[in-house]
C-alpha positions, -999 to 999 in steps of 0.1 A, spaced: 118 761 601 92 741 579 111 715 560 91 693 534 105 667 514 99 640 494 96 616 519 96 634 554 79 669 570 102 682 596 92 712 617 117 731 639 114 760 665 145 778 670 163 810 689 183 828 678 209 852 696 246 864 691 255 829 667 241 804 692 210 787 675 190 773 707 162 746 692 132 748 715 111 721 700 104 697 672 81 681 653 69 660 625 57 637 605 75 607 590 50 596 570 43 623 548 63 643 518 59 649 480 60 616 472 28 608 487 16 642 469 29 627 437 10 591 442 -20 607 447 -18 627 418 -14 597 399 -44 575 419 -63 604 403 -49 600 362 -53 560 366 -88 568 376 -96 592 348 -77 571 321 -98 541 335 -133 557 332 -119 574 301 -110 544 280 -120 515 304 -84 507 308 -69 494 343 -32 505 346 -28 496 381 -7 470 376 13 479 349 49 491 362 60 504 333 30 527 331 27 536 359 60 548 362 59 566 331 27 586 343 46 591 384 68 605 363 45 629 346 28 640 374 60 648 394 68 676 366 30 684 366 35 695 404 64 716 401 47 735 371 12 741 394 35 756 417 35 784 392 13 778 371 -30 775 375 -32 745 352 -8 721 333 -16 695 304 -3 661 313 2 641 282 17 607 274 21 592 245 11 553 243 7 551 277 -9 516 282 -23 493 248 -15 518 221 -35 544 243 -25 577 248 -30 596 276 -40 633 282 -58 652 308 -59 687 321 -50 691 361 -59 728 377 -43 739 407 -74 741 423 -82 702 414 -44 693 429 -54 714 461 -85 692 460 -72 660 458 -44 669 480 -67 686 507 -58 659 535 -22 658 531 -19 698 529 -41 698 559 -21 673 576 12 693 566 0 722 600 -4 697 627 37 694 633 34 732 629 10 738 661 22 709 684 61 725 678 45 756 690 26 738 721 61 719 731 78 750 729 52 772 750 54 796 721 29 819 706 29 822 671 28 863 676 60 857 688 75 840 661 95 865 637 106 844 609 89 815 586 119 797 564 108 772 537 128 741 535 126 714 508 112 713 474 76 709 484 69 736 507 74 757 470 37 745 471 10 775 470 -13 756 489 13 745 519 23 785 517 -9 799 523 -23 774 550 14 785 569 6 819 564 -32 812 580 -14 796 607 11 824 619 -18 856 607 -5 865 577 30 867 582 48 868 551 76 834 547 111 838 543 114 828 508 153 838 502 167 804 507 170 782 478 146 751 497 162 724 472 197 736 485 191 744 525 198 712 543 235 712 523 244 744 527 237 738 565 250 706 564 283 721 548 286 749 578 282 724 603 309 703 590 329 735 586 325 741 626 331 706 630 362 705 613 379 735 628 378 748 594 351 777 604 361 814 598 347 848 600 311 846 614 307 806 616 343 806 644 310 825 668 285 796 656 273 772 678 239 750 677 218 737 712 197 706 692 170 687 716 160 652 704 131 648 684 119 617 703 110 605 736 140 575 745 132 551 767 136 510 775 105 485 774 98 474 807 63 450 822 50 422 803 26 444 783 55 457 766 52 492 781 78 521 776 92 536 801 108 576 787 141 580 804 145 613 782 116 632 770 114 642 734 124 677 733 149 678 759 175 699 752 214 682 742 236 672 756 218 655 786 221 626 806 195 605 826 194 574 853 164 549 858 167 520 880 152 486 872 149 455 892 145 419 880 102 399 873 114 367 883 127 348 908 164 337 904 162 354 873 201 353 856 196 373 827 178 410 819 175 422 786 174 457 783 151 467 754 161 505 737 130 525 720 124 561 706 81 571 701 63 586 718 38 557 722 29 546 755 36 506 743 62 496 727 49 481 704 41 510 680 78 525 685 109 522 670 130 497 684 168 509 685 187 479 696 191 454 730 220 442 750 219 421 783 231 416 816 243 380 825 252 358 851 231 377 879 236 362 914 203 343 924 177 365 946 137 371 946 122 390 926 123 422 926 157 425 949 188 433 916 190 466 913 200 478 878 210 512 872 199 526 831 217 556 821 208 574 791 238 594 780 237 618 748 263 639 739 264 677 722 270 655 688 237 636 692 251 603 703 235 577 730 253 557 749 229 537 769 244 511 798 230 491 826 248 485 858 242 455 888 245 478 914 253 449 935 278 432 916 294 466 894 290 442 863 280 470 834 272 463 798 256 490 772 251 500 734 256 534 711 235 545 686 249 570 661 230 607 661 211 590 627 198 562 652 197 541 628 211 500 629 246 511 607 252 534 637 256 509 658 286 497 683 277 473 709 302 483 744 313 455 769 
């Protein structure tokens, strides 16, 4: 499943048998979608208007929203289309602009983000132990994997197969998203009462733990859901009455360049040396995607955690005493 965006590329590998859709693996990349397509296209037009009539739209809003604009429609056409005219009228000081793109100049000035776009593709592949001989379907997800360029390098990738182009890639994630909730609901019936899906999680978990902010994976991205994992901690100070219990998803080895999901703490800890608490972590995530993370003193049975929605994200929060 190759799902590009505007804002995200998501890459899924899944199996599947008799209405259970098993995901092996996932990858991505977060940073990367057709809107960073689009603002290259237009870093190219400000350039040519500039050396065209020595005018600097750069920081003119209104412009350059005008031409984003432009050069969002200009995409869509080169997806079927070899060249397109992008004009605008009185674009910046009574100035119009107009300038002839090609498909092959979009490819060109587009080369690292295409080229970027099969790096999810081959490490999904790698964290799923899968060869790409074995993989019988390709299906396009999201408006801007309608892009020639994005189709053919995917086709390189898996030797010419040919991409399931049946789904409508603007329409996909709701009609999935509307099944689900069906299933959900109860409200299933024919085919989707025999549906079930196995999801993993798309990021390593984990707490930060030393004083150079390490982080220590309690769950491995890709592991499959529902799962459930223990890690025991113990205390860098002497006396120390307080832990803070730090909760990250990245797959960086510091912390630092992760994303930090929340924190909670364990008080009033009975004075001893260092290094003589014992705090049990458990990482619990249910077949819905939520975590529930709590630490226990396994002396004293005080226990204290956090949730974090299946969307991980700070709204999807409920702190548990």
């Amino acid at each position: 499943m190759f799902d590009f965006g505007g804002g995200t590329l998501d890459v899924s590998l899944l199996t599947i048998s008799g209405g259970i859709f098993q995901v092996n693996a996932t990858a991505g990349d977060s940073h990367l979608g057709g809107e960073d397509i689009d603002s290259q296209m237009v870093k190219h037009c400000v350039e040519h208007f500039k050396r065209k009539h020595n005018l600097d739209i750069d920081g003119n809003p209104k412009a350059l929203g005008r031409l984003k604009s432009a050069c969002e429609k200009a995409k869509r056409r080169l997806s079927f289309s070899s060249s397109t005219d992008v004009e605008i009228d009185c674009l910046y000081q009574n100035t119009d602009f107009y300038i002839t793109l090609t498909r092959a100049k979009f490819e060109e000035i587009n080369k690292d983000f295409f080229n970027r776009c099969m790096v999810p593709v081959e490490k999904c592949l790698k964290d799923a132990k899968m060869d790409k001989g074995s993989v019988d379907d390709v299906v396009l997800v999201g408006g801007s994997s309608r892009i020639p360029k994005v189709q053919k390098l995917l086709q390189n990738v898996f030797e010419g197969k040919e991409l399931c182009k049946g789904i409508n890639p603007d329409e996909a994630i709701a009609q999935g998203a509307a099944i689900q909730a069906a299933v959900l609901s109860g409200n299933g019936n024919g085919k989707l009462q025999d549906f079930s899906l196995l999801d993993v999680t798309p990021f390593s978990l984990g707490i930060e733990t030393g004083r150079e902010r390490d982080m220590t994976v309690v769950i491995p991205r890709n592991s499959s859901i529902p799962i459930k994992k223990n890690y025991t901690v113990t205390t860098r100070h002497d006396n120390q009455a307080v832990v803070k219990f730090a909760v990250y998803e990245g797959e960086s080895i510091t912390t630092v360049n992760n994303y930090f999901l929340g924190d909670f703490r364990l008080q009033d800890i009975p004075p001893a040396p260092k290094g003589v608490p014992k705090f049990n972590i458990c990482f619990d995530i249910d077949a819905s995607g939520i975590l529930n993370v709590s630490a226990e003193d396994m002396l004293t049975g005080q226990k204290k955690g956090i949730t974090f929605s299946n969307d991980r994200n700070s709204d999807g929060i409920e702190r548990v005493m």
